[in-house]
C-alpha positions as CSV (number, residue, x, y, z in Angstrom):
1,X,0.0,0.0,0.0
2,X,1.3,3.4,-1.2
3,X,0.4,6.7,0.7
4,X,0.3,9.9,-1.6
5,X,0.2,13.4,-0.3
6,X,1.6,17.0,-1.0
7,X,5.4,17.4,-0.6
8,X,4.3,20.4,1.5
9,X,2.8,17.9,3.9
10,X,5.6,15.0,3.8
11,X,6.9,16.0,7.2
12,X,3.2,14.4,8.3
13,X,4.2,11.4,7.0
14,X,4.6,9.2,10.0
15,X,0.8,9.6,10.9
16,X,0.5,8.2,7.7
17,X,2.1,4.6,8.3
18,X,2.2,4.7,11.6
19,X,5.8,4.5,12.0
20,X,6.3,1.5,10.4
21,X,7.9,0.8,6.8
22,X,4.7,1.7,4.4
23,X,5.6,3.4,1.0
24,X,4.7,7.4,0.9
25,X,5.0,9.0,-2.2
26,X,5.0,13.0,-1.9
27,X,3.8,14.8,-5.0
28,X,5.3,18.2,-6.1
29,X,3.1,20.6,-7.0
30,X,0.7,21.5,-9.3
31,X,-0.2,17.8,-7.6
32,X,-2.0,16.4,-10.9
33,X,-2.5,12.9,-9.4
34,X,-4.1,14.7,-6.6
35,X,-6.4,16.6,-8.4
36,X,-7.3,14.0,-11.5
37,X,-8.2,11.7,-8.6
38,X,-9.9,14.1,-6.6
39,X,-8.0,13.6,-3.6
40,X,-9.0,15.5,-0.5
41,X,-7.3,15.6,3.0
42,X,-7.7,11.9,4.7
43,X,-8.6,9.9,1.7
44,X,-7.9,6.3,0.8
45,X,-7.2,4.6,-2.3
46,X,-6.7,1.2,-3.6
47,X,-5.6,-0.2,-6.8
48,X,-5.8,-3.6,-8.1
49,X,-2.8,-5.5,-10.0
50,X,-2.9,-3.4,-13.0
51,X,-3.1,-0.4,-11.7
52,X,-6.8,0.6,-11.8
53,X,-8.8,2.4,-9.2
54,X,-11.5,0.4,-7.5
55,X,-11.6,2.1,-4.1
56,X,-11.7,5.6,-3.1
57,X,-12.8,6.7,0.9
58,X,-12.5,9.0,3.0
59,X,-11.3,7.4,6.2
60,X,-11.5,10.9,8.8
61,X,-14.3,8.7,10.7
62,X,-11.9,5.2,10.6
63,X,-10.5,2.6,8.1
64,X,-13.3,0.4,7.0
65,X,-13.6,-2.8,9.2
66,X,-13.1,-4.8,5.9
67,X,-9.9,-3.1,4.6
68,X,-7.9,-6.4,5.5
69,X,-10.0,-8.8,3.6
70,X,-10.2,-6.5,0.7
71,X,-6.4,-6.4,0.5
72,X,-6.1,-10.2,0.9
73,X,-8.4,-10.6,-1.5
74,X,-6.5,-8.4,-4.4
75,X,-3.5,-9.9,-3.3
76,X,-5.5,-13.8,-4.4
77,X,-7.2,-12.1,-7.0
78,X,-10.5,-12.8,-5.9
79,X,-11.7,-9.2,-5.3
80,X,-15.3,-9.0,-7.1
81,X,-17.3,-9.9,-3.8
82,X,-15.6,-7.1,-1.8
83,X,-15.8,-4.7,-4.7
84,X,-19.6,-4.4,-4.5
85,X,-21.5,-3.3,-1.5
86,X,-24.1,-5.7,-0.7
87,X,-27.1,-2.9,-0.6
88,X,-27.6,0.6,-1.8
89,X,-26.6,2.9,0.7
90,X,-26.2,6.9,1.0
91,X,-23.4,7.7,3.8
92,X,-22.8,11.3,5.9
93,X,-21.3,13.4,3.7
94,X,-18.3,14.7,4.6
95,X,-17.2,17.6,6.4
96,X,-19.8,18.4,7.6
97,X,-20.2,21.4,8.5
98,X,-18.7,21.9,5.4
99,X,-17.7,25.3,3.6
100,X,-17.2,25.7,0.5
101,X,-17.0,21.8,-0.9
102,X,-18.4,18.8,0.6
103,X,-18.2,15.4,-0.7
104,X,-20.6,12.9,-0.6
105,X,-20.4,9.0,-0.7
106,X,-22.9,6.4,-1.7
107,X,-22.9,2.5,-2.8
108,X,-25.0,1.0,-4.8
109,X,-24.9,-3.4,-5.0
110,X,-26.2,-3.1,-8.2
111,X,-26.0,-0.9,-11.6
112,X,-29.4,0.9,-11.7
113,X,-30.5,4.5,-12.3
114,X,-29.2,7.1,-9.7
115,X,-30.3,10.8,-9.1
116,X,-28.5,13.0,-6.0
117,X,-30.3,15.7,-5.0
118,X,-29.9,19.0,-3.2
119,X,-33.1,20.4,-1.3
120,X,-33.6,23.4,1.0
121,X,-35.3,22.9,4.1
122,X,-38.5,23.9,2.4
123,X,-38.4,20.7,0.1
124,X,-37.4,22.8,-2.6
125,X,-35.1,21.2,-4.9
126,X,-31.8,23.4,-4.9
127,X,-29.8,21.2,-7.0
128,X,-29.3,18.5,-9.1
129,X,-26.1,17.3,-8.8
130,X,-26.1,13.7,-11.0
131,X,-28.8,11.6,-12.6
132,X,-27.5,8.9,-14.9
133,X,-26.8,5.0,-14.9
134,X,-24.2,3.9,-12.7
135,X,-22.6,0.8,-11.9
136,X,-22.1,-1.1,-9.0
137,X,-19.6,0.2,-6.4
138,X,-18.5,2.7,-4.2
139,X,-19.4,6.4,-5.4
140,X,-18.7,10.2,-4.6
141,X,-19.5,13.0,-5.7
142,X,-18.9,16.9,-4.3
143,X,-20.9,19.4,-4.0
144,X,-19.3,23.3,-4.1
145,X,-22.8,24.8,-2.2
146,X,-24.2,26.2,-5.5
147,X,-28.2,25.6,-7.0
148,X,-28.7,24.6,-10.4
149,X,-28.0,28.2,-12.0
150,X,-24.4,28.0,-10.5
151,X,-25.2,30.2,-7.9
152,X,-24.0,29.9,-4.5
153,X,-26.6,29.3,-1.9
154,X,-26.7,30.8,1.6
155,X,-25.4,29.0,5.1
156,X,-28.1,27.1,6.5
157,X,-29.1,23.3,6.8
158,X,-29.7,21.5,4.0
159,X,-31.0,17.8,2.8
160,X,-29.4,15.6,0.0
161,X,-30.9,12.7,-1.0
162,X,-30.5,9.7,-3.3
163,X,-32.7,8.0,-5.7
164,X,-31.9,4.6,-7.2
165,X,-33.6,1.6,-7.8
166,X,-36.7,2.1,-5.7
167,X,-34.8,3.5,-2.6
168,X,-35.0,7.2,-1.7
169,X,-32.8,8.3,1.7
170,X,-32.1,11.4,2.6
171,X,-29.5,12.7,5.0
172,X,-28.9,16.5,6.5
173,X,-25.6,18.8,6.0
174,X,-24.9,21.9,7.1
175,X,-23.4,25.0,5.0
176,X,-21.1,27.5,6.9
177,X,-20.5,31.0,5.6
């Protein structure tokens, strides 16, 4: 497992690994793995064998309780059955309070149509940040606290919501000024 992070922030690195002898790559800026991954402060990724991404996280709350079986399992090759979570699921998004970007992570166990939604407190829809077929897996996507004219909203308390397959679950977030 290979950490990544900013040069600026190498000196960090032994929270990383923990002091032991884990790989920590340190980019140099303008940090264009960072950015074409959409990398923010905290987040995990995993690649299989030929180098593909099939698992980005943010782990601020805690690695996943299954991060050692998933490795084993890449490491036998027999990684489908961790790959896929086994319902469809919309998670806290994360920070939260957030300001200005927030990111927020979903699974579904199954490809199906998917629409995330932004609402106001009101019920009124403030924006509609994705609606498309998607495959199985874990998903993310951020929102930068602007409605569907690209205007940015005002602080306040806000709902997002999923929409996929029959399931609708909606979580709260707050917006800080």
């Amino acid at each position: 497992m290979i950490g990544i992070g900013k040069d600026t922030h190498i000196g960090y690195s032994n929270n990383w690994t923990d002091g032991n002898d884990a790989a920590v790559c340190a980019e140099e800026s303008p940090f264009s793995t960072w950015s074409s991954w959409n990398a923010s402060q905290r987040d995990m990724f995993l690649l299989d064998a030929e180098g593909n991404l099939i698992l980005h996280q943010n782990i601020s709350t805690g690695i996943p309780d299954d991060l050692n079986a998933l490795i084993i399992s890449l490491a036998l090759g027999d990684d489908k059955h961790l790959l896929y979570p086994e319902e469809i699921s919309l998670h806290q998004n994360y920070p939260n309070p957030f300001n200005p970007v927030t990111t927020i992570h979903y699974d579904l166990s199954y490809s199906a149509l998917v629409s995330i939604d932004i609402y106001d407190m009101n019920g009124e829809l403030v924006a509609e940040l994705f609606k498309d077929y998607q495959n199985a897996g874990h998903h993310f996507i951020n929102w930068n606290g602007t409605n569907n004219h690209g205007q940015l909203v005002s602080a306040g308390i806000y709902l997002y919501s999923i929409n996929a397959a029959g399931l609708f679950e909606t979580r709260k977030m707050t917006l800080l000024k």
